[in-house]
C-alpha positions as CSV (number, residue, x, y, z in Angstrom):
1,X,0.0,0.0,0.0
2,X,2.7,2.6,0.8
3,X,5.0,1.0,-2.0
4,X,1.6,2.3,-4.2
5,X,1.3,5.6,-2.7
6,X,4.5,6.0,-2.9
7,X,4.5,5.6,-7.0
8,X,1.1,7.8,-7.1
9,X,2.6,10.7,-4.9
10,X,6.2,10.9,-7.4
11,X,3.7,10.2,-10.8
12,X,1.8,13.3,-9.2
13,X,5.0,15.5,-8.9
14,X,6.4,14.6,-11.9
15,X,3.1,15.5,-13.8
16,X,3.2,18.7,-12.0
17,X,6.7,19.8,-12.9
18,X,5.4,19.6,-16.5
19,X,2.6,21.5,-15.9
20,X,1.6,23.9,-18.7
21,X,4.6,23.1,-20.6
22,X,4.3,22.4,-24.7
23,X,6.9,21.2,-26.9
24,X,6.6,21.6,-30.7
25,X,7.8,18.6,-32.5
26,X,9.1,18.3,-35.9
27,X,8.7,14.7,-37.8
28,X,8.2,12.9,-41.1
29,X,4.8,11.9,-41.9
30,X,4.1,8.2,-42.7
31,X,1.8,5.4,-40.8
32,X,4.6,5.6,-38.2
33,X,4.4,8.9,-36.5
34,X,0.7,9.4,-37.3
35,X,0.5,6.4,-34.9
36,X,2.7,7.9,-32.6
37,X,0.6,11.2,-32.6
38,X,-2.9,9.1,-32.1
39,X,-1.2,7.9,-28.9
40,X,-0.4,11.2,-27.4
41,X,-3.1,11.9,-25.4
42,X,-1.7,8.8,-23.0
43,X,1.8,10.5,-22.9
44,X,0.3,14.1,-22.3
45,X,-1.9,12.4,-19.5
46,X,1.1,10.3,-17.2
47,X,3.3,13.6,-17.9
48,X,1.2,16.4,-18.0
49,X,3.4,17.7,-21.3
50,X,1.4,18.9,-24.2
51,X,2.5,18.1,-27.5
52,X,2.2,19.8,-30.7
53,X,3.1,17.6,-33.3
54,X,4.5,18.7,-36.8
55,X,4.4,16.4,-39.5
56,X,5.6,16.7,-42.8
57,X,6.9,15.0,-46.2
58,X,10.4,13.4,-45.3
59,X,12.0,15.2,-48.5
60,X,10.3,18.7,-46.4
61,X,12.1,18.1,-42.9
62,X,15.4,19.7,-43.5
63,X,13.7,22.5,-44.8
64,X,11.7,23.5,-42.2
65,X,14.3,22.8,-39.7
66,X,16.8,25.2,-41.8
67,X,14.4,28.0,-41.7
68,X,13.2,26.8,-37.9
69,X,16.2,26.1,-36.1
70,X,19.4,28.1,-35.5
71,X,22.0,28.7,-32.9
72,X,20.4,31.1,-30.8
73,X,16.5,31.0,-31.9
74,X,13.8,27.4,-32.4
75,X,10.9,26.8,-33.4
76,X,10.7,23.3,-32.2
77,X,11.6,21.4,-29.2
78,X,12.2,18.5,-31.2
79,X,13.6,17.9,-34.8
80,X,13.5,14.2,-36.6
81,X,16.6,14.4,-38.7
82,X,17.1,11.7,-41.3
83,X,21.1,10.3,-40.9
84,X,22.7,11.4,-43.8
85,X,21.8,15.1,-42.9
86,X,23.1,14.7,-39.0
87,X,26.2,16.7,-40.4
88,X,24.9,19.6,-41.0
89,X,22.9,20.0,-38.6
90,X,25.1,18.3,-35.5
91,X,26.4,21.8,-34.2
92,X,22.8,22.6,-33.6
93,X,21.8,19.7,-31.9
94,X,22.3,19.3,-27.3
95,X,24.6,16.2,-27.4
96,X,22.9,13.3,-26.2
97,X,25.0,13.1,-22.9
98,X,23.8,16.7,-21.6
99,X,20.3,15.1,-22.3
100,X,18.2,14.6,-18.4
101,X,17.9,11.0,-17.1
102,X,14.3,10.9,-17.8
103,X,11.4,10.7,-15.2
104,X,8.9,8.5,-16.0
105,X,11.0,7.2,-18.8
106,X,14.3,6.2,-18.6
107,X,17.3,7.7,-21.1
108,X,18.2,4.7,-23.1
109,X,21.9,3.6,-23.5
110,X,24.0,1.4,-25.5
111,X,22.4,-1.6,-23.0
112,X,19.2,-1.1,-25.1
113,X,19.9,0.2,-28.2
114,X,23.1,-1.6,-30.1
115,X,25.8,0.7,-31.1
116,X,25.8,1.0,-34.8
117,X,22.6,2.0,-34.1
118,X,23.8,4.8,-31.6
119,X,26.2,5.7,-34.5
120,X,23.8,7.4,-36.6
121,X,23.7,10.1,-34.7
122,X,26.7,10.7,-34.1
123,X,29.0,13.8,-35.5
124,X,32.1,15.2,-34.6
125,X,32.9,12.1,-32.3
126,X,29.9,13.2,-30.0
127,X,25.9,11.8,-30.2
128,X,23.9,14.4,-30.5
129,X,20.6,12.7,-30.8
130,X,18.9,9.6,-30.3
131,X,17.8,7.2,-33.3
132,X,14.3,6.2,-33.2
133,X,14.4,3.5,-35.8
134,X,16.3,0.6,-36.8
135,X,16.3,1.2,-40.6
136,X,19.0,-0.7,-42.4
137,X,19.1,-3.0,-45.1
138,X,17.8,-6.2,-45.0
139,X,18.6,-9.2,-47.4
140,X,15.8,-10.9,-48.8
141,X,16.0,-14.8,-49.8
142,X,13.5,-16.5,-51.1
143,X,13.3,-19.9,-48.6
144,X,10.6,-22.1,-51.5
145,X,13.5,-22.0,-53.6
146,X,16.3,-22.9,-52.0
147,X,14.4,-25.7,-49.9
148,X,13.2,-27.1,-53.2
149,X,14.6,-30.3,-53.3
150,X,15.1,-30.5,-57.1
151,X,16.6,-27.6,-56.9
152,X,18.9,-28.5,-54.3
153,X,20.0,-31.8,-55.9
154,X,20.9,-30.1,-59.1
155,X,22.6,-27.1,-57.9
156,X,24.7,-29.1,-56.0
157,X,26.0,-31.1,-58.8
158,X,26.4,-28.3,-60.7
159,X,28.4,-26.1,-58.0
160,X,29.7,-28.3,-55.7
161,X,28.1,-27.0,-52.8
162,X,24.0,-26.2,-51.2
163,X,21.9,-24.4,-52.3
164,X,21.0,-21.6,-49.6
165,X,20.9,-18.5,-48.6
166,X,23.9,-16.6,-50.6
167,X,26.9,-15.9,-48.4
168,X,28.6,-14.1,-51.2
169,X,27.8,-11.8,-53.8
170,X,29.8,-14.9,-55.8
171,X,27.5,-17.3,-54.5
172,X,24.5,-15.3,-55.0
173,X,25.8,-14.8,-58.9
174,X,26.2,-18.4,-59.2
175,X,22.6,-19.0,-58.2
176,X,21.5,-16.5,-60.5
177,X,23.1,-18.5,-63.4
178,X,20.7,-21.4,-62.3
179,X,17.7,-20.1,-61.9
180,X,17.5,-18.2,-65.1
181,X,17.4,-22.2,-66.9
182,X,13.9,-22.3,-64.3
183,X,12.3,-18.9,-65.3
184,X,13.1,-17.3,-62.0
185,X,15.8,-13.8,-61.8
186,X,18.4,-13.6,-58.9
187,X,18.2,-10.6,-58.2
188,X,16.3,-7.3,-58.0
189,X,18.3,-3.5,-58.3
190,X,17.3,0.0,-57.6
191,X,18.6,2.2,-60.7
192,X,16.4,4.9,-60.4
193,X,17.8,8.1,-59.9
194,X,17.4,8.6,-56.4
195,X,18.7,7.9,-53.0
196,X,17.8,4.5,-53.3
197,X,21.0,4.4,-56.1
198,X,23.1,6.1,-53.8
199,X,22.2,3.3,-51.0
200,X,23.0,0.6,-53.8
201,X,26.2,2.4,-54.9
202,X,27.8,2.6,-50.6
203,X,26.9,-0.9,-49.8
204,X,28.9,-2.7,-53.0
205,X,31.4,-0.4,-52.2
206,X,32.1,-1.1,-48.7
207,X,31.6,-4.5,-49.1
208,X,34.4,-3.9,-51.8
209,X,36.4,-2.4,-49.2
210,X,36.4,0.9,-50.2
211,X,34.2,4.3,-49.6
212,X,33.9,7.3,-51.3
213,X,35.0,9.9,-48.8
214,X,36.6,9.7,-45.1
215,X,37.4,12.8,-42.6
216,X,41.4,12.5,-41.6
217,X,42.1,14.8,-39.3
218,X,39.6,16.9,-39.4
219,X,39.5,17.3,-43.0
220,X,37.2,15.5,-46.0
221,X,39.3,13.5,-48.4
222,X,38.1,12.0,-51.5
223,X,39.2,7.6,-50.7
224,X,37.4,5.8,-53.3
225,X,39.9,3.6,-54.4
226,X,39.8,3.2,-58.2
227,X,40.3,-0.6,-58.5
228,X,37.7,-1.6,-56.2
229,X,35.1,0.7,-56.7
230,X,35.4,-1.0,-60.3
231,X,35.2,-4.4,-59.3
232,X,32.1,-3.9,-57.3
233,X,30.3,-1.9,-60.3
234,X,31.4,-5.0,-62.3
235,X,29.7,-7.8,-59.8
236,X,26.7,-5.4,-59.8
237,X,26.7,-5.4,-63.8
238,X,26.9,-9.0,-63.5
239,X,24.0,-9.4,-61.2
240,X,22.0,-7.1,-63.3
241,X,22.2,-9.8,-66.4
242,X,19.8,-12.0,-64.5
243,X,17.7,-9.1,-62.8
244,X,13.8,-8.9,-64.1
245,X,13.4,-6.6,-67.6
246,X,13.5,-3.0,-67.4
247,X,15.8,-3.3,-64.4
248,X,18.4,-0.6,-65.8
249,X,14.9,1.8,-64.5
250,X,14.0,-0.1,-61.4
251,X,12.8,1.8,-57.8
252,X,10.7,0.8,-55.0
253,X,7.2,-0.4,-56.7
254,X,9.5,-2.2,-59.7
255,X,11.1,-4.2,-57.0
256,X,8.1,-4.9,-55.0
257,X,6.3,-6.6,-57.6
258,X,8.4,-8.4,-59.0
259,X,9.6,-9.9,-55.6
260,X,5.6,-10.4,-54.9
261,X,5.0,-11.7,-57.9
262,X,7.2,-14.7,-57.4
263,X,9.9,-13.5,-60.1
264,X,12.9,-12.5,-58.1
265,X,14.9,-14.9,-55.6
266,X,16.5,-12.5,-53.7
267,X,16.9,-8.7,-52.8
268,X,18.0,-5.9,-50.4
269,X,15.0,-3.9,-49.0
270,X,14.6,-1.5,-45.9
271,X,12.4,-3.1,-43.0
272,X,9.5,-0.5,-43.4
273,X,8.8,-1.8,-47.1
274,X,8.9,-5.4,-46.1
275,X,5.2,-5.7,-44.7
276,X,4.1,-5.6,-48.2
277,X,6.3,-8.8,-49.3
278,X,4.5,-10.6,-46.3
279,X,0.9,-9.6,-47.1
280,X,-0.9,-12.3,-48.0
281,X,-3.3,-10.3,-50.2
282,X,-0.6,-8.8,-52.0
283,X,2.4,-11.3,-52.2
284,X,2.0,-14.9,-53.1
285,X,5.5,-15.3,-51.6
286,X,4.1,-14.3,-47.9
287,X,5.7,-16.6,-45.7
288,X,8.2,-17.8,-47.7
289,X,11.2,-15.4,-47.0
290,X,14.3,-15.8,-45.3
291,X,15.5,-12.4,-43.6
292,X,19.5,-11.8,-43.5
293,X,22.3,-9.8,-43.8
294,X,23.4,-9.4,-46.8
295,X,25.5,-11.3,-48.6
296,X,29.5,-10.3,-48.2
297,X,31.9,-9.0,-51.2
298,X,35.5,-9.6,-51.6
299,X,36.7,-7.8,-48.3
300,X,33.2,-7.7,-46.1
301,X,29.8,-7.6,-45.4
302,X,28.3,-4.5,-46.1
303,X,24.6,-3.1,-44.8
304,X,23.3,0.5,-45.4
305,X,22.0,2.2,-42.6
306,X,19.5,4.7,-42.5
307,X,18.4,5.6,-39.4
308,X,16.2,8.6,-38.6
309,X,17.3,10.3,-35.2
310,X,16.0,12.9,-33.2
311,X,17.5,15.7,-31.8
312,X,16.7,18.9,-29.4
313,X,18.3,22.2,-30.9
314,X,20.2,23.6,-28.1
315,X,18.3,26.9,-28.5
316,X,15.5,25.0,-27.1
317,X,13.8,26.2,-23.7
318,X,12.2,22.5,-23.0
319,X,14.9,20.0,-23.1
320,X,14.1,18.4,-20.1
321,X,10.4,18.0,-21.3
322,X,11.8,17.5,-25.1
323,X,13.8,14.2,-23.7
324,X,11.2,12.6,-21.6
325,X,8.9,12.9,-25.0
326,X,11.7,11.1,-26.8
327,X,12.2,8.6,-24.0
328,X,8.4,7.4,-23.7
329,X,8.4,7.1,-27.8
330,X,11.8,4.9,-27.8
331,X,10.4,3.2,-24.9
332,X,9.5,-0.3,-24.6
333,X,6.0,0.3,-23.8
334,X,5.7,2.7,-26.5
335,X,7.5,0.7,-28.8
336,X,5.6,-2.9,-28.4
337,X,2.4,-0.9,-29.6
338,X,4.0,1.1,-32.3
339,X,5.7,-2.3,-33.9
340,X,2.4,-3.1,-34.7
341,X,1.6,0.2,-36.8
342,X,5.2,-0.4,-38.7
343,X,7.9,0.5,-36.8
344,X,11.1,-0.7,-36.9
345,X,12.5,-0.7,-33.7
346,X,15.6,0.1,-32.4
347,X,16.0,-1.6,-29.3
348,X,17.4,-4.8,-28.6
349,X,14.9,-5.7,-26.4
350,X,12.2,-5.6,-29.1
351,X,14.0,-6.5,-31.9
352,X,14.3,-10.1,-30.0
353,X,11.3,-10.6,-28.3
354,X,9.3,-13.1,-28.6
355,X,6.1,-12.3,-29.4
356,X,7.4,-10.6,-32.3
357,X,10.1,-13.7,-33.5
358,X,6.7,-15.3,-35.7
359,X,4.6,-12.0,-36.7
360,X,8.0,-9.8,-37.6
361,X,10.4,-12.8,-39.0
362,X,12.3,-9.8,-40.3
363,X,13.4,-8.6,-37.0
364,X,15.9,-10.9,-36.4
365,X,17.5,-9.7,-40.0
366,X,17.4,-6.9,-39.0
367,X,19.4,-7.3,-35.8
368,X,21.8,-9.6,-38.1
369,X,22.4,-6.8,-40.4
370,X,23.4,-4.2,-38.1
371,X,26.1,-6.0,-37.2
372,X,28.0,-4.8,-40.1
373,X,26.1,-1.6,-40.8
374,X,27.7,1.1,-43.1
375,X,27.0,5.0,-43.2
376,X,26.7,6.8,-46.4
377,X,29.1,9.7,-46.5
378,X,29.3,11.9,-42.8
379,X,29.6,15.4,-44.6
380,X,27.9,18.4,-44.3
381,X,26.8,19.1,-47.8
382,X,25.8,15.2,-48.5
383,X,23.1,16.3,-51.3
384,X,26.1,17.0,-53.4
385,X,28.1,14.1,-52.3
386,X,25.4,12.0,-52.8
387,X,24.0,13.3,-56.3
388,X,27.6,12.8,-57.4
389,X,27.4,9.2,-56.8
390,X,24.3,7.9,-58.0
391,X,24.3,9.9,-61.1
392,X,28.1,8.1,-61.7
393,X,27.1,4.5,-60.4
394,X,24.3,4.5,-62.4
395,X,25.9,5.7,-65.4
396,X,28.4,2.5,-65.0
397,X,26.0,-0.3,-63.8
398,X,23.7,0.8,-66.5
399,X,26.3,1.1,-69.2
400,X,25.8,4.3,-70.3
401,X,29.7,5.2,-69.3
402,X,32.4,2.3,-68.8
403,X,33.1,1.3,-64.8
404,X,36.5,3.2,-65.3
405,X,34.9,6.3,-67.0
406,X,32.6,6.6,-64.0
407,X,34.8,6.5,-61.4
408,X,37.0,8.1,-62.9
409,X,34.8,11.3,-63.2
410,X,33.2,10.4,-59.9
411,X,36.1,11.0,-58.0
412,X,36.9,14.5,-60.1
413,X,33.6,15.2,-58.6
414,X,33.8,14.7,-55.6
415,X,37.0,16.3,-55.0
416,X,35.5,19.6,-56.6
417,X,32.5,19.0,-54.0
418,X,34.9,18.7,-50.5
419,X,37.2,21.5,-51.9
């Protein structure tokens, strides 16, 4: 009974200290935080914080915080910043460790959320925010396939080893090879012009053990080494000769349904999308995936992270009530009803539990991937960086330029871009 009072009288204080104070919050829009604002009324009543909640199209987000948010002046108490654009906005941002403890919910640490994960919000060597999502890539395998038994038999007097899911990009070619004799393609790009290019372009570079700029002491230098950056355009060109028709113009909807349509065996693909490949109603391959990281190149595995994070500008006169907000929405609490409305989590905790191990098979891919998780370039002006490199890797995978033209010019590029 006093163990109750007790935990009634400190609920009590801690909703007064709040009292009458409103944070303005800045976010994307999708299914994801228009759950999260339906549920706000619960986190205004346990707090007594009011929340005004912002949202707006992703590609919108770093302009409004460029013409909300400065040094001395903010409009918001919170900003959702997408990780590529942490840069230039990290000197705005309180670093994470000045952030309170939390009152009613806790400040989470490296304990609950893994590392890599912490990582995308990181800048300058200090975390200035904390990532709300675990969005990397996932590797997609189709499990009829490779636990056909036909299959199995003849791939493995063909190769010399199983058939399963592809450890190498090798491997995952030398699959491809077969399953074009039994109508099915390999593998399924991303070639539009877009940031999903980009994403493409970093991961079969790193797993080729190079990337396309690096900060050395303090300065940005251009690192793409020239031999490798060619051999991984040339396994990507290879992979695209058993990739579905039209695939030199393929984005998010090509991929999807072709994958759903029973055409592809394997892909990448970032954990928000996957829901639709395990719709029944929409995929007649629901419930017959295999979730992984992806498959390794010559020198690594390689998975592109993508993480959005969020920060509280330092001009901000609510950080206290800024950080619990962002506490209760990375919660556990929080987080085991927002999985259910599509979010990937970032914590370990709910990324292995249970009760989502059968209705979110993906998690544990997920988890796997992040393991060897890779950022796209940590630079302030990353719309250059990044227009330079899709624009150049698609040029070369599609065969519009030859590999060595491409890089060639992509590195001229980016060394006018980091001047």
């Amino acid at each position: 009974m006093k163990k109750a009072l007790l935990v009634l009288l400190v609920s009590l204080f801690i909703i007064s200290s709040f009292a009458a104070t409103t944070i303005k919050v800045l976010v994307w829009d999708d299914a994801l935080t228009r759950a999260v604002q339906s549920k706000l009324k619960d986190f205004e009543k346990e707090t007594g914080i009011k929340v005004i909640m912002e949202l707006v199209p992703s590609g919108s987000v770093l302009q409004k915080i460029a013409v909300g948010v400065s040094s001395k002046n903010t409009q918001y108490d919170i900003v959702a910043v997408d990780e590529p654009y942490v840069p230039s906005l990290g000197d705005l941002l309180e670093p994470y460790d000045k952030w309170s403890n939390g009152n009613m919910y806790k400040k989470p640490d490296l304990n609950v959320i893994m590392k890599q994960v912490f990582d995308a919000a990181v800048w300058k060597d200090v975390i200035v925010g904390l990532p709300i999502n675990g969005n990397i890539y996932v590797w997609m395998t189709r499990r009829d396939i490779i636990e056909n038994k036909e299959y199995q038999k003849e791939f493995k007097e063909m190769y010399g080893y199983d058939l399963t899911v592809p450890q190498t990009f090798e491997q995952l070619l030398d699959i491809a090879k077969f399953l074009k004799k039994k109508g099915i393609y390999g593998f399924a790009p991303f070639t539009k012009t877009s940031e999903g290019a980009t994403c493409e372009a970093m991961l079969f570079f790193s797993a080729y053990g190079t990337i396309p700029i690096n900060l050395v002491n303090g300065k940005y230098v251009v690192s793409l080494d020239k031999e490798r950056a060619i051999e991984a355009i040339n396994m990507y060109k290879k992979l695209l000769e058993y990739a579905p028709v039209g695939a030199n113009n393929y984005g998010h909807s090509e991929r999807i349904a072709a994958f759903n349509q029973g055409k592809v065996f394997s892909m990448f693909q970032w954990p928000a999308i996957v829901p639709d490949h395990e719709d029944p109603n929409k995929s007649i391959v629901a419930g017959k995936i295999i979730y992984s990281a992806p498959p390794a190149g010559k020198y690594q595995r390689a998975a592109v992270r993508g993480a959005w994070v969020l920060g509280i500008p330092k001009a901000s006169k609510n950080k206290e009530a800024a950080a619990e907000f962002a506490y209760w929405w990375s919660s556990y609490e929080a987080g085991k009803e927002l999985v259910k409305v599509g979010m990937t989590p970032a914590r370990v905790d709910l990324l292995k539990d249970s009760e989502f191990q059968s209705t979110h098979p993906w998690f544990e891919g997920i988890f796997d991937s992040m393991k060897y998780a890779t950022s796209r370039p940590r630079i302030e002006n990353y719309a250059e960086v990044s227009n330079v490199i899709k624009t150049n890797w698609i040029a070369a995978v599609t065969g519009t330029m030859s590999p060595e033209m491409a890089v060639n010019k992509m590195i001229q590029e980016l060394l006018n871009v980091v001047k």
